[in-house]
C-alpha positions, 0 to 999 in steps of 0.5 A: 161339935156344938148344936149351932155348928151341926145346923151349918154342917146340915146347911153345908151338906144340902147345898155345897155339892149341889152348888159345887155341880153348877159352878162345874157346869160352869167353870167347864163352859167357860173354860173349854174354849182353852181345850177347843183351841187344840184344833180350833185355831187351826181350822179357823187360822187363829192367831195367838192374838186372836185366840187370846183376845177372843178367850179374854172377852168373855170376861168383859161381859162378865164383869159389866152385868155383875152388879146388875144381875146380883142387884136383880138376884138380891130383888127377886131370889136365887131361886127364879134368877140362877134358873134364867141365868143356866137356861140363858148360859147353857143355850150360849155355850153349845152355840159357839160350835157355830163359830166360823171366824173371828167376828162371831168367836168374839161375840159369842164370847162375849154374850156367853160371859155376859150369861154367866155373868150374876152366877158366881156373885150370886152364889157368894152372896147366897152363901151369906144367907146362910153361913155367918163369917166364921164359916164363909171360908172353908165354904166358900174354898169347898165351893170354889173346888170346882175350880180345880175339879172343872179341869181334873174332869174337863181335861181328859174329858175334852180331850176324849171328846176332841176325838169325836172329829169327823163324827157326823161332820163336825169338828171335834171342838164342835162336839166339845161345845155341844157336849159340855153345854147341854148340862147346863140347860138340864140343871137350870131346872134341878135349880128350882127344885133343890136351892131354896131362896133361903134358910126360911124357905128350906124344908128340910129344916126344923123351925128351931134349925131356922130360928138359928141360922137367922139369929147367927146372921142377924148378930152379925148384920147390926154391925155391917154396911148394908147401902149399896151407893157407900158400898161401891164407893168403900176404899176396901171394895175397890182394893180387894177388886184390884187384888182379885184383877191380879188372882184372875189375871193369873188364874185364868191365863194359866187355865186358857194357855195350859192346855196349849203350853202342855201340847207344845211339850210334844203331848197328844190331845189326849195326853194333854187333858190328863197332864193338865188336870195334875196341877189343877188336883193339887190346887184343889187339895191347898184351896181347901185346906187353906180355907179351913185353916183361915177359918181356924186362925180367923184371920185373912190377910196373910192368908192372902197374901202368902198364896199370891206370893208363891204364885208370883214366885211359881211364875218367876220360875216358869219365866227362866226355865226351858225344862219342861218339867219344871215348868209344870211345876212351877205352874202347878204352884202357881195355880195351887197359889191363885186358887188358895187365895179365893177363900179368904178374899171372898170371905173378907168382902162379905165381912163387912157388907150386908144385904143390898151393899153386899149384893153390889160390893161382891159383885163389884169385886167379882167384876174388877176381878174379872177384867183381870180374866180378859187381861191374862190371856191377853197378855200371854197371847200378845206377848208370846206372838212378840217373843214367840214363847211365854217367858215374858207373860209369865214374868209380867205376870209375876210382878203384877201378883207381887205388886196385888200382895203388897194392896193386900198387905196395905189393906190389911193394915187399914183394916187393922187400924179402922174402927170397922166390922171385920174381926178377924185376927190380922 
């Protein structure tokens, strides 16, 4: 390993697991409303409709505080922003065991995602402080890992929790919100301890570690965008936002519906936190592998696009079948896919963005992503009240991945043809 790689590997060590820990946190909040619904839809009288829309808002806030709070993150530094972001998301998360019908399920999804919303914008825009564009992807998929890992932990852990029904009059999903939230809160100050604002604010590097990872990135920024107007209007932007609507519109109507589609199977609570954390150890193994093989290649289209077609094809297959088995596999594929693919797309925003325009362009990317998280769930929920099961959603699903892969396949043609930054073998 050269001298300049074992400064990024150092980088790596101190940052990766701790960011790795909050985007757990955070992943698990936002996703056990899926594991709540076991229970909570039966004693609140949810509808499929309900649930699913209700689950989907989350997103909406999401998406509309992106490019605002990563404005804000970018003004003011990491550091002092994640803090008020966690303490703001972890107080929102153990609210909603205080949910009593569908008017407050709405709105305090809604201001949970609005919350969470400069999170994972901010921590992708953090990791351009400090990593150059030949790293950013194996990072960002080790980063990313706690995708997958929120539900190999959070699965059997909700569903244990899910058994503390009745405890001290509440309701099992009620401990699962308390429970899950509070970590959040605690780690907002762990946040102003250990993520320094950037590589000249890290003690824990020598001056001549400092002086390289600030040369590395500075050879690289002379050659990027760095206004935000041009940046939010850039074809590229809108396209790979388009592109991550058809990842999370699958990602995220898996992981909602998945623990759903598992008790349907004839599994107990219990039994189906640890069935659903199979599929989600199998993601995490192609989401890091794939990543470190993008980087090797230095190419990312085809790292993109590959993924996003063997989810399509995983939920063709989920769409025809009634064995219950195959199906879990299809949909272990399906999501082994979606989560391979965030890699490579993440890093290829921020190839051709700096500073203030990439503040703005990933959050904007993250945003039209993000709608995509409120339309899966939507899907499945409207669609398998229709039909009643989830044939349909699972092939509207598949056609919009398909036609997502082709944006990628047209975008990497344009890529290839302009005069533009990003380097990489396409």
């Amino acid at each position: 390993m050269t001298e300049q790689g074992q400064v990024f590997a150092k980088c790596a060590w101190r940052l990766i697991p701790f960011m790795g820990l909050l985007y757990l946190v955070s992943f698990i909040d936002r996703a056990n409303v899926g594991f709540a619904a076991l229970t909570m839809n039966k004693d609140l009288a949810f509808s499929p409709t309900i649930f699913g829309f209700g689950a989907g808002l989350f997103s909406v806030g999401y998406a509309l505080f992106q490019v605002p709070s990563n404005l804000i993150l970018e003004r003011v530094g990491p550091r002092r922003w994640v803090f008020c972001i966690m303490v703001a998301w972890g107080a929102l998360s153990t609210a909603n065991s205080l949910v009593q019908g569908p008017v407050s399920f709405y709105a305090l999804r809604f201001f949970l995602g609005v919350a969470e919303a400069g999170f994972f914008p901010g921590m992708i825009l953090y990791l351009t402080y400090w990593f150059p564009r030949a790293y950013r992807a194996r990072f960002i998929a080790l980063f990313m890992a706690a995708i997958p890992m929120s539900f190999i932990i959070g699965g059997p852990l909700s569903g244990a929790i899910l058994g503390l029904d009745g405890v001290s009059d509440l309701a099992g999903w009620q401990w699962l919100f308390l429970l899950e939230g509070l970590p959040a809160f605690l780690l907002a100050f762990a946040v102003l301890k250990f993520l320094p604002d950037g590589p000249t604010q890290a003690s824990w590097l020598s001056t001549g570690e400092k002086k390289t990872v600030v040369a590395s990135l500075a050879t690289e920024a002379s050659a990027k965008h760095h206004d935000l107007w041009p940046a939010l209007c850039e074809p590229r932007v809108l396209a790979l936002g388009l592109v991550n609507f058809g990842i999370l519109s699958g990602l995220y109507g898996v992981q909602l519906w998945l623990p759903q589609i598992v008790q349907a199977m004839g599994f107990s609570n219990l039994e189906s936190g640890f069935v659903v954390a199979l599929p989600f150890i199998v993601g995490m193994a192609a989401m890091i592998v794939w990543g470190r093989l993008s980087d090797a290649r230095e190419e990312r289209i085809w790292h993109l696009a590959l993924p996003k077609l063997l989810a399509a094809s995983g939920f063709a297959v989920a769409s025809v079948t009634q064995d219950h088995l195959l199906v879990l596999v299809a949909l272990t594929l399906v999501l082994a896919g979606l989560l391979a693919a965030l890699g490579p797309m993440y890093s290829l925003v921020s190839s051709f963005l700096s500073g203030t325009a990439a503040a703005g362009g990933i959050a904007l990317v993250v945003a039209i992503g993000t709608l995509g998280g409120f339309a899966g769930p939507t899907i499945i929920g409207v669609l398998k009240k229709a039909s009643g099961g989830y044939a349909a959603s699972m092939a509207a699903l598949s056609g919009l991945l398909v036609l997502t892969a082709a944006i990628v396949l047209a975008l990497g043609r344009t890529m290839a043809s302009a005069p533009v930054v990003f380097q990489a073998k396409i």
